[in-house]
N, C-alpha and C positions, 0 to 999 in steps of 0.2 A: 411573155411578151417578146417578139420576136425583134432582133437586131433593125430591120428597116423599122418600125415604130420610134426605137429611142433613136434614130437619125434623124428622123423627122425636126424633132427640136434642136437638133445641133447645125451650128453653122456650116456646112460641108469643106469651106478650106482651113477652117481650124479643129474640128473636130481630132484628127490626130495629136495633136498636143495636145487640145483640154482631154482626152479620155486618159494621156501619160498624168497629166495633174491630179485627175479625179483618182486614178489606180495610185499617187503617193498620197490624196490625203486619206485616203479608205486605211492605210498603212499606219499613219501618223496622225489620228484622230485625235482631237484634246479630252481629255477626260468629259467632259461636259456633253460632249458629243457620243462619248460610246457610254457614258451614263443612259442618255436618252434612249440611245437606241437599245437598248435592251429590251427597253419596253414597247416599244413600237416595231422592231424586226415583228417576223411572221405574224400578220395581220394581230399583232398585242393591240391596237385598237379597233381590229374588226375589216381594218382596209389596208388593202398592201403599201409599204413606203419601200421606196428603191434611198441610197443612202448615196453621197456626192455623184448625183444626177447632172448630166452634161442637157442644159435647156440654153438655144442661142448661143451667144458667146459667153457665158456663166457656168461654175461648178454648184448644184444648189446643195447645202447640206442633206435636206431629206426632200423627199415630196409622193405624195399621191396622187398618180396621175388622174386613175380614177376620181376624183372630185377635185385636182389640179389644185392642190395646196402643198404649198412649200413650207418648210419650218427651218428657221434659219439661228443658228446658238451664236451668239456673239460672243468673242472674247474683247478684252479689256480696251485692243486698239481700234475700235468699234465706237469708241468715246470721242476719237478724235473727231478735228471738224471736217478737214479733209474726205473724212474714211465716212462719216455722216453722209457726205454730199454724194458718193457714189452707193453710196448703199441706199441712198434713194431715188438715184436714177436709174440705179440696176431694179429698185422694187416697180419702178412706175414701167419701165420696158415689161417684165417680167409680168405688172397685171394688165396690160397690151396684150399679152398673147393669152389672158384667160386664167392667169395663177393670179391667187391671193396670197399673198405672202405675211406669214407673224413670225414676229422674234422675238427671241429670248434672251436676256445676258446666260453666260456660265455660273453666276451668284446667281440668278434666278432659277435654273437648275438643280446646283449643290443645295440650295436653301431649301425649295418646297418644290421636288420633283411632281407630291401629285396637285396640287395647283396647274404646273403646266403641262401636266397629261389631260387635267380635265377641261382646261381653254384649248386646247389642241382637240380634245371630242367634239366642246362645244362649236368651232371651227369648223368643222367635218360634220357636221348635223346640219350649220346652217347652209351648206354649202347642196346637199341631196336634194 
């Protein structure tokens, strides 16, 4: 995928800072998040995922462009109400421009990882 493609989704006067963001969280991943990606790095479910993805003004944890779904891990302060109310105006912007967006808590991860590999395929099927 060439550099102009993942521009396209970024804001072009921010894009320099969210891509410093995106290069510390790639760095400082929560466990939750380099659990997952284990299993979905190099097409582990069949379709490329690029990992803290610069779309708009957003870092997204994962996403496949190819069927434009995002997968987003939640940690704990995800609970609050505040952090609710932006994470669902970031989801409604986000399915605006053609992503579908599901999340996951980090318990929902550690707990039953293939649970959410298999709503993440069933995702990605409905989506072809």
């Amino acid at each position: 995928m060439s550099f102009e493609y993942k521009y396209n989704f970024a804001s072009p006067d921010r894009y320099l800072l969210l891509k410093e963001f995106a290069k510390k969280n790639k760095q400082y991943s929560t466990d939750a998040e380099r659990l997952i990606w284990q299993y979905i790095r190099g097409n582990g479910l069949g379709v490329k995922f690029n990992r803290q993805y610069i779309i708009s003004d957003y870092i997204v944890d994962f996403v496949c462009l190819e069927r434009k779904l995002i997968v987003e891990i939640d940690g704990g302060y995800h609970s609050e109400y505040e952090q609710i109310q932006k994470d669902e105006h970031r989801t409604e912007h986000l399915n605006k421009l053609g992503f579908k967006v599901v999340r996951y808590t980090n318990e929902e991860v550690f707990e039953d990882i293939e649970r959410v590999l298999l709503n993440i395929k069933e995702e990605l099927l409905k989506i072809v």
